[in-house]
N, C-alpha and C positions, 0 to 999 in steps of 0.2 A: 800091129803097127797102128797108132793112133791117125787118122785121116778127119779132122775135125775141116766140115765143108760152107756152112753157115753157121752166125752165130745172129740169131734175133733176141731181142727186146721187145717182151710183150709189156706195155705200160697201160693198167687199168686202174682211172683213177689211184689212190695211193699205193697199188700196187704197180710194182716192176721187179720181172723176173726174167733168165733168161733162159731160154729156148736152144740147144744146140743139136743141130743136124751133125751126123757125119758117119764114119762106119769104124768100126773094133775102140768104141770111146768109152766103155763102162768102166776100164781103171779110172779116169778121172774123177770116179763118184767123190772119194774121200776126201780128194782135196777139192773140189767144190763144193762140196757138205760146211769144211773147215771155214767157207770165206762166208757164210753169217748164223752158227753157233761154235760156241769150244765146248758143246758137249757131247762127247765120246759113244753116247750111248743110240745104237740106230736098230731099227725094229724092218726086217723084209717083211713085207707082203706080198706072196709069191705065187703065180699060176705053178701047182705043184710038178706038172710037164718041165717048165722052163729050172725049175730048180735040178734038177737030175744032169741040167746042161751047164746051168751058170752057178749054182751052189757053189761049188771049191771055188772055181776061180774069182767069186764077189767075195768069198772067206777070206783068200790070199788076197788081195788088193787091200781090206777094208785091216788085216792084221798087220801089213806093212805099215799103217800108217797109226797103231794104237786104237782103234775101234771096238768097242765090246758089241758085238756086230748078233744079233739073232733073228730065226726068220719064224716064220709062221705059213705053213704049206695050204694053200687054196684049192680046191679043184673049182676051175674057172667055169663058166658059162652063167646062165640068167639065172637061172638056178642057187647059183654063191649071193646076190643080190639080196640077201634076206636079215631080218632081226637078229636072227640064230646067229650068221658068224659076224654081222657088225656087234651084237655080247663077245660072240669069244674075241672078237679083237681088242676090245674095250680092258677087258676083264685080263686077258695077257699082258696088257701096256701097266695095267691097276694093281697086278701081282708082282713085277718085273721091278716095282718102282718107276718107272717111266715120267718123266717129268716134259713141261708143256717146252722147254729147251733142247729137249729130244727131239730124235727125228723120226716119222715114220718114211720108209720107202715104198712103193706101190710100183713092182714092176710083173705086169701080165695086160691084157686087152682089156678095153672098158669098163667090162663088168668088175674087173678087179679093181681097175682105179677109181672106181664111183664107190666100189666098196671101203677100199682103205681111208679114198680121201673124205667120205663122210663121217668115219671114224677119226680119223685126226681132226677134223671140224668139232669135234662134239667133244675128244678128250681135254678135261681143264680148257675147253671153250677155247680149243685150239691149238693143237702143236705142230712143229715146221713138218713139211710136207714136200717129198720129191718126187717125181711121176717119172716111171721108164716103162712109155708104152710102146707095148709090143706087137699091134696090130695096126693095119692103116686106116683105120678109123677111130682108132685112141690116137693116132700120131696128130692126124689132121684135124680131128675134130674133137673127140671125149675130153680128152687129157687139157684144152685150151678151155680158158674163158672162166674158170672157177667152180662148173654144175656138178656136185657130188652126191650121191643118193642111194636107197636099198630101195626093189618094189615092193608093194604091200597090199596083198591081196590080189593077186594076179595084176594089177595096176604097175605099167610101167614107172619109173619114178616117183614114187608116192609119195614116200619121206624123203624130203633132201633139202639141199642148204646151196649157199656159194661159199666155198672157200677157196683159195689163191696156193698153188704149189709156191716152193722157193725155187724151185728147180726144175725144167722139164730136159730129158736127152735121149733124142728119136736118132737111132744107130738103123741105119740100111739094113746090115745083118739079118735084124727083124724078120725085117718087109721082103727079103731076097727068099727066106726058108717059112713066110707065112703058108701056111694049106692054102688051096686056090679058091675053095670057098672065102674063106674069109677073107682072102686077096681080093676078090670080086666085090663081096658085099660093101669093102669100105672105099673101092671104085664110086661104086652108088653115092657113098655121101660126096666124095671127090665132084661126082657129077653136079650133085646138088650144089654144093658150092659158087661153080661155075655159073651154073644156069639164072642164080640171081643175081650173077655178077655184071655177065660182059659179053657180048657176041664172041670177041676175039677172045679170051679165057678157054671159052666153049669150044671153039675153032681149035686151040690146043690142043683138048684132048681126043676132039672128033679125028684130027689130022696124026695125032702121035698112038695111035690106038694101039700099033700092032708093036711100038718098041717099051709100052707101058704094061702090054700082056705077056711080053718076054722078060719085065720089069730090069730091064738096061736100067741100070746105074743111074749115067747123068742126067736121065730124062726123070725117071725116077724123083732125084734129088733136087731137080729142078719144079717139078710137080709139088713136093711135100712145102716147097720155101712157098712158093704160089698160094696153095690154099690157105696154108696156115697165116699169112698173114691178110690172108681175106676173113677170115675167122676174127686175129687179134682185131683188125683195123672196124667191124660190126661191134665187136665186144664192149671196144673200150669208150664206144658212139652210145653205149647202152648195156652196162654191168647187169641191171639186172630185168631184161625182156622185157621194157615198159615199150618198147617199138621197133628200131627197127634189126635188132638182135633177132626179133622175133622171123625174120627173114629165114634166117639157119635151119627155121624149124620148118621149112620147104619140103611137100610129100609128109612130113610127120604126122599129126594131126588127124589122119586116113589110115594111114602106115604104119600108126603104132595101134589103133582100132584091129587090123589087118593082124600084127602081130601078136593080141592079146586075144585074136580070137579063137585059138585052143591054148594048152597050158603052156605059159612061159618054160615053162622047165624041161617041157619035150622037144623046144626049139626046131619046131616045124619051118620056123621061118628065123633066121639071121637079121639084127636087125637093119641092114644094107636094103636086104632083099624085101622087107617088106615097105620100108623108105621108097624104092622105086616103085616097084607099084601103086606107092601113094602118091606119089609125083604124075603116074599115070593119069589118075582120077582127077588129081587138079587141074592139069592141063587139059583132059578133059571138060571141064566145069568152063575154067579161065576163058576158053575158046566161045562158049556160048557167052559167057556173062560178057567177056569185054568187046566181043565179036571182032577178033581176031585168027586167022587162017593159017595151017599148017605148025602149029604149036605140039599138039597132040604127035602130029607125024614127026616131026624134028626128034621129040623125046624119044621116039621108038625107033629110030634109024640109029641114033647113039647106043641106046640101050641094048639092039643086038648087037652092033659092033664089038660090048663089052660081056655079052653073053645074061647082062641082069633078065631079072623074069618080067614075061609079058602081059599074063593070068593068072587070078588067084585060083589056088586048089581048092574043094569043096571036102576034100579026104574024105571019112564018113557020111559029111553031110549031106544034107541037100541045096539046089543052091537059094533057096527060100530062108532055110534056117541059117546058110553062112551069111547072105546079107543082114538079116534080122541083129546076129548076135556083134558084127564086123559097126553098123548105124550102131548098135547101143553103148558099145564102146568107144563111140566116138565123142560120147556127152561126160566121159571121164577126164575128158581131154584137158590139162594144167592151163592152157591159154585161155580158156572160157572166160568170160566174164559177163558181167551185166546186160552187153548184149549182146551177149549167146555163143554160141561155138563160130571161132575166128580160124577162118582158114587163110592160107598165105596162095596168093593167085599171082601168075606171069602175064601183064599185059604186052608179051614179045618177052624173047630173051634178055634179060639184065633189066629189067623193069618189075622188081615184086611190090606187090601191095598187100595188105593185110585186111579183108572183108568179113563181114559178118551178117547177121541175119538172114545168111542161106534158105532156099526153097530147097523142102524136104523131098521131093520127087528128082532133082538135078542132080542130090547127093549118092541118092541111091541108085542111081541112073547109071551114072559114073561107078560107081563100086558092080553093078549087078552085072552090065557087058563083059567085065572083064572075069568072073566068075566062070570057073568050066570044070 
């Protein structure tokens, strides 16, 4: 039974697309596909998990309506992010015939939508493009705003573009049967969200903690409307991160440092969970630089609440060599510019700024305490 719950309009610059929340809405693929191409021809890109559950039934849907419908099986994580299958996706649409009036579909969690949808960016310099993310961190955050990308050389997003889906459709479903890892981790960006939003935002989810970890429905659906349109309304103030877009990328900066600091593909860390703890580090930073009180402790009261992590792991290492390698990752960072590595800092809650020319003892300060 179709329970369509929100229907949003993300408007960025000439683009507008829409956005629909609700639960058991994936039959309406084909007839929203139909309302801007008449061409027949649709390409899945699939976390191979989810195809063993939604294959027949996206088959039956897309052949009621005349669809020459084919998939292409992913196995998901950081791992899939790579050269290798953004060719074989290329190289499938370019054997297939596939034309830039086609459509590609992209339904699995971020990795996969950053993968398909950098693939569609690139074929004939662009073909329509529908996003059915299926984690709450593709819901709320990957899947918005345009950023599509493969990593490249243990470098998180290394190659990528902005391209614009036609179509985004986040189904509950999802988010009710996610693993509670990855339910967790994309809490994390949920946080983040908030945090450079608005006391009362924040208040939300500090106060709804325990029916958001039971993942209740209307709290749930009411949460996903929330952030996502904290996302579109940054996006479309700033397509492409010349400012204050660049907000979103709260905890990153550290957190992907954090994350690249053993092999992307052993996914030691999720990237939710290494987000928080870069969020740690800044709040840390933020407190000294803007001399501000109880920032650090705010984050860490929410943070257990939602079970995210408090310390980085040293695994192998020692914790000399995990700061070492954790700082030199951090001068990879996409935001850099001419002067230097730009961190995103909270003067209080819902106040971010975007700073740069950091003292190199305050960075490492913040990253080494939390080290165990």
């Amino acid at each position: 039974m179709e329970f369509l719950l929100v229907n949003l309009k993300a408007k960025i610059n000439q683009f507008s697309y829409p956005i629909k929340i609700g639960t058991n809405i994936l039959h309406t693929l084909p007839k929203e596909i139909s309302k801007f191409t008449k061409s027949k021809k649709v390409l899945l890109i699939i976390d191979k998990n989810l195809f063993n559950v939604y294959g027949k039934p996206l088959i039956k849907y897309f052949g009621k309506h005349n669809f020459k419908c084919s998939f292409l099986q992913i196995t998901a994580g950081k791992k899939c992010k790579d050269i290798k299958n953004l060719l074989k996706i290329v190289n499938y649409l370019e054997k297939n015939k596939f034309s830039k009036d086609s459509t590609l579909v992209v339904l699995g969690g971020g990795t996969i939508g950053d993968l398909g949808g950098f693939a569609a960016s690139v074929y004939y310099r662009g073909m329509n493009l529908v996003s059915i993310p299926t984690t709450l961190t593709a819901q709320i955050d990957s899947s918005i705003g345009g950023k599509v990308a493969v990593n490249f050389n243990n470098n998180v997003n290394a190659i990528g573009n902005y391209y614009h889906p036609k179509l985004i459709l986040c189904d509950y479903k999802f988010i009710k049967t996610l693993p509670n890892r990855d339910f967790i981790s994309g809490i994390s960006e949920v946080i983040k969200s908030v945090l450079i939003t608005s006391k009362k935002d924040t208040k939300f989810m500090s106060e709804n903690y325990a029916k958001i970890l039971k993942r209740d429905k209307q709290v749930i659906l009411r949460m996903l409307k929330k952030i996502i349109n904290i996302k579109i309304n940054l996006v479309k103030r700033d397509e492409r991160e010349r400012n204050v877009r660049m907000f979103l990328n709260y905890g990153h900066t550290i957190g992907q440092a954090i994350e690249s600091s053993l092999n992307l593909k052993s996914e030691h860390y999720r990237h939710g969970e290494a987000v928080a703890l870069g969020m740690l580090c800044v709040a840390y930073m933020a407190e000294r630089y803007f001399k501000v009180k109880d920032l650090y402790s705010n984050h860490v009261k929410i943070f257990k609440k939602y079970n995210l992590p408090l310390n980085i792991k040293k695994f192998s290492k020692s914790k000399n060599q995990m700061l070492n390698i954790i700082y030199k990752n951090i001068f990879k960072d996409k935001k850099k510019n001419h002067t230097g590595i730009r961190f995103v800092l909270l003067n209080g809650i819902g106040n971010p700024n975007v700073v740069s020319n950091f003292n190199e003892s305050l960075i490492k300060e913040s990253i080494s305490r939390l080290i165990r």
